[in-house]
Each structure stands twice: as structure tokens, then as C-alpha cells.
C-alpha positions in Angstrom: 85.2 30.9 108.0 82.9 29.8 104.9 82.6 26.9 106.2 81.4 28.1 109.7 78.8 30.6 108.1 77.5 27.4 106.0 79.4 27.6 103.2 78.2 30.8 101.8 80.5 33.6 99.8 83.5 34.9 101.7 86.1 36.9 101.0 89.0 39.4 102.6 89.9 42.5 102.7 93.6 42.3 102.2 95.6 39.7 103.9 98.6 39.6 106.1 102.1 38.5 106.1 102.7 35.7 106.7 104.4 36.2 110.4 102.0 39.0 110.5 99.4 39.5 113.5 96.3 41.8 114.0 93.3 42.7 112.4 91.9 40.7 109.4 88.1 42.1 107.4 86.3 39.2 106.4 83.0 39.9 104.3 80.5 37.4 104.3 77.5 37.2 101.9 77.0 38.5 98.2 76.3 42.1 99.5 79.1 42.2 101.7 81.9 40.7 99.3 80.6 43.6 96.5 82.5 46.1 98.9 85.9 44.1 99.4 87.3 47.7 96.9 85.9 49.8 99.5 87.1 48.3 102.7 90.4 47.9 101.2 90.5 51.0 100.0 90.6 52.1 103.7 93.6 53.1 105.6 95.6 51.0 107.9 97.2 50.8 111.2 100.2 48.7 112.9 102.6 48.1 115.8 106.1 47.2 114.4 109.2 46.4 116.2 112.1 46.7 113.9 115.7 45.6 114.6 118.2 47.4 113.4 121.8 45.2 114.0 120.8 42.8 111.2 119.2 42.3 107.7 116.6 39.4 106.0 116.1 38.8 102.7 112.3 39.0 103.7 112.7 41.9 105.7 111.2 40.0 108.8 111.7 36.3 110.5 110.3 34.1 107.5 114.3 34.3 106.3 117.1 34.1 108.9 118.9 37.3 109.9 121.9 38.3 109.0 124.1 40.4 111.8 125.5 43.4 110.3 129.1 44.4 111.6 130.3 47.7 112.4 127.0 49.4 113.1 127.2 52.4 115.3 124.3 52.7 117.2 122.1 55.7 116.0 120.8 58.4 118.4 117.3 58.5 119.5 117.4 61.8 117.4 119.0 60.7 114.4 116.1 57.8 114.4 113.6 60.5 114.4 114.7 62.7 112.2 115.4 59.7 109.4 111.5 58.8 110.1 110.6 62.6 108.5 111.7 61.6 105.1 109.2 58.4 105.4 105.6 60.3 106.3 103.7 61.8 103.6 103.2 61.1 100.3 106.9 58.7 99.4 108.0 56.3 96.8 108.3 52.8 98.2 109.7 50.0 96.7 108.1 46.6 98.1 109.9 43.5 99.8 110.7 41.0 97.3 108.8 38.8 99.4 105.9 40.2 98.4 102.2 39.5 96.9 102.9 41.9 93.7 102.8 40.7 90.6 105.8 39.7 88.3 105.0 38.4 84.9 102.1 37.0 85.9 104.0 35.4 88.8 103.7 36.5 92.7 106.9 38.1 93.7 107.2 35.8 96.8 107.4 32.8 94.4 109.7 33.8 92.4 112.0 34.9 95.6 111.7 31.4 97.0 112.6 30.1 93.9 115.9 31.9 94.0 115.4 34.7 91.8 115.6 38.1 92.7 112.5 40.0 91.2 113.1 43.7 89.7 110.3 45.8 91.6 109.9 49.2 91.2 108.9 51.8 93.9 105.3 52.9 93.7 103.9 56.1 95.6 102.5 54.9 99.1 100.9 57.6 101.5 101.9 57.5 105.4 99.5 59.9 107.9 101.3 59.5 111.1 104.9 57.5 112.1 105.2 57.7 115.9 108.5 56.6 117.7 107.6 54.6 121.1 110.5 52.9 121.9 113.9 52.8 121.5 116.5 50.8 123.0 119.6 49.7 121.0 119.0 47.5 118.5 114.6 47.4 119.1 112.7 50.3 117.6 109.0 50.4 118.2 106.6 52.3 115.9 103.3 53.5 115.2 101.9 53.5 111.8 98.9 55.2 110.2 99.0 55.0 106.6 97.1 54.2 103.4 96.6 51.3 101.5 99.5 49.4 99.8 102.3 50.6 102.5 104.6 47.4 103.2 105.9 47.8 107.5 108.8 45.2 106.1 109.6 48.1 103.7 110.2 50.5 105.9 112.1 48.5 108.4 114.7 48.1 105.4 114.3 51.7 104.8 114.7 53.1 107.8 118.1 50.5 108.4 119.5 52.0 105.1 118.6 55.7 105.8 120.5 55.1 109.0 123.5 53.0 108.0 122.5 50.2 110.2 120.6 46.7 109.7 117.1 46.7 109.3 113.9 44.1 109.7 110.5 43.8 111.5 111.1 41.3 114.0 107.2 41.7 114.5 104.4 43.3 113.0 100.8 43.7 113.8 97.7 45.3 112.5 96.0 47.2 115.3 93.0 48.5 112.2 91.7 48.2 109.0 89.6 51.8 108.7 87.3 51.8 111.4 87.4 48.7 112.3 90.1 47.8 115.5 90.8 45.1 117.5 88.3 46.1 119.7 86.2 44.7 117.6 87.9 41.3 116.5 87.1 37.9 117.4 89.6 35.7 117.3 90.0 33.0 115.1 89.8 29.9 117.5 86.2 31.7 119.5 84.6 32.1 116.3 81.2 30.2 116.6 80.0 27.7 114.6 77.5 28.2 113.0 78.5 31.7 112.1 75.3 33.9 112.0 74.6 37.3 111.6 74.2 38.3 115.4 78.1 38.1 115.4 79.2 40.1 112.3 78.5 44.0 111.7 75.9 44.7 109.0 77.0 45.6 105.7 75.0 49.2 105.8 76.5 49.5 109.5 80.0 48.9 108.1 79.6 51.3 104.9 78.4 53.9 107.6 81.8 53.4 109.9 83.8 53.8 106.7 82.0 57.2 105.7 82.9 58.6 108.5 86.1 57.7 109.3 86.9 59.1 105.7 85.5 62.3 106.4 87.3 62.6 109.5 90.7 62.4 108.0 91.8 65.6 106.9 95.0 65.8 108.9 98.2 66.5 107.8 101.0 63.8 108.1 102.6 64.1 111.4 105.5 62.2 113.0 106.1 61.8 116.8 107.7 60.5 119.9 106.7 59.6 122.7 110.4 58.4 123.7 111.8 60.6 126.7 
């Protein structure tokens, strides 16, 4: 992308797993890379189909799964009611596959390597965790949340709260704050040269963000659309 805008600063606003698809924030320009914290800050959104008759040591496809034997297949009910526990304010401990830092090593690396890094849950904040599908062993899921929630967590999450397997076979963000898919251009149409005609202004951007945060006052709710 720097190189398509002519080499000028560039950064993100929080990256993606690897497997990962969806919505990326890209800042381009001195002004626009001073509000990376802000547009970060923002809350998220993703679709995220977990399944729940095996395990992965990344807690998606970069690792094969592993079938677990013996599962009884939970109740659309008993999936709902196990989401409950996950939507507010929780503790979540992230994958060990993970960008968090270890003693000045990523998490990930050390995992490759191996080694089992010791991470401890941190409080994550989740606005809304809607059911859309479920047929045995596929659960699909909406996700509102805030920032630093891991989808891979809660896949293993929900598998233990359920005594069942437990890994996002995909995983894709639909928003970053205000800004959708909608909105996107993806990676093999953008032009070269990259100009400002096809990127949002920095003042227009700050104004999206202000108020989408003053519009989020709800309280954390869980649904279904599964009949």
C-alpha cells in the first residue's frame, strides 16, 4: 500500500490473523498515522463459524485439528445459554498463538518454537453475541465487541463451557468502528497510484468515529436468530 500511495507513511489499525478475513484500517499520511490509538481504540465486529467436534492448538486451521471423542452434541439451547456467561464485561485469556507479548518475545513465536507460553486472562468487553446458525458440529456467530477480544478465544471457550471441541474454522471482520465492508476496497482493485480521491479524509474519519462512540450506550445483549 506505501508503495501504491508513493511511498509515503503507512500504517494499520490492528491486523488480522493470519487465516483471518474482513475489514483491515489502513492510515496513510503523517496526520492520518497520529490517530492509529484512536481508530484502534474503536470497537469491532465479526462472522465466525466455530466447530465444535475437534480442538487446535491455534484455535483455528493454521494447526491441524484434533477430533474429540465422545462429544454429545449440545442443544441449540444449551449453546445459548453458555454464550450468556461470554457477553459483557469477562476475563479472557488469549490463544497462545497470539501477537501478545512474552518476555519481549511474541507469543506466536514462542508457540511455534514448541513452547507453551503462560498467558494470563485480561478483561475484554463484548456488546452483542448473536447465535445464527446451528447445525451439529457448525455454530455461526455474531460478534460486537471492544478492542483486544480474540474470536479464536471464544471458540475454545465456548467448546470448554460446553464439554465439546472448540475452533474457528473461519473468521471474518465485517467492521472496525464505523468503518464496514461497505466501504472496503479490496486488496488486488486498489489503484496505483493511490491518491486521495479513494481514501476517506482524516477529519471525515475522526467525525465517523465520534459518532459512532456516542451512539453506543447499549447494554450487552445476546441473541438468536436460530428457529
Amino acid at each position: 500500500m506505501r508503495k501504491r500511495a508513493g511511498g509515503i507513511k503507512t500504517g494499520h489499525a490492528g491486523t488480522l490473523d493470519p487465516l483471518a478475513t474482513g475489514v483491515l484500517i489502513l492510515a496513510l499520511g503523517r496526520e492520518a498515522t497520529r490517530e492509529i490509538p484512536r481508530l484502534m481504540a474503536t470497537d469491532k465486529k465479526y462472522l465466525t463459524t466455530i466447530d465444535l467436534s475437534a480442538i487446535s492448538p491455534s484455535e483455528d486451521l493454521e494447526k491441524e485439528p484434533q477430533p474429540v471423542e465422545g462429544i454429545t452434541p449440545p442443544s441449540e439451547k444449551l449453546i445459548h445459554e453458555s454464550l450468556i456467561k461470554f457477553v459483557g464485561n469477562i476475563q479472557q485469556r488469549p490463544p497462545v498463538f497470539s501477537a501478545v507479548n512474552v518476555a519481549g518475545q511474541r507469543a506466536y513465536s514462542l508457540s511455534r518454537k514448541g513452547q507453551q507460553p503462560d498467558l494470563s486472562p485480561r478483561p475484554v468487553t463484548v456488546h452483542e453475541l448473536k447465535l445464527l446458525k446451528y447445525e451439529w458440529p457448525w455454530v455461526d456467530l455474531f460478534i460486537h465487541c471492544a478492542k483486544g477480544f480474540y474470536v479464536r478465544s471464544l471458540a475454545r471457550d465456548l467448546g470448554e463451557a460446553l464439554n465439546t471441541g472448540g475452533y474457528c474454522k473461519s473468521i471474518r471482520r465485517t467492521a472496525v468502528g464505523p468503518f464496514d465492508e461497505s466501504m472496503a476496497i479490496a486488496l488486488d482493485d486498489v489503484p496505483t497510484p493511490l491518491t486521495e480521491e479513494h481514501l476517506i479524509s482524516v477529519n471525515r474519519a475522526l467525525e465517523m468515529i465520534s459518532t459512532t462512540e456516542s451512539s453506543q450506550n447499549n447494554p450487552p445483549t445476546i441473541e438468536s436468530d436460530v428457529e
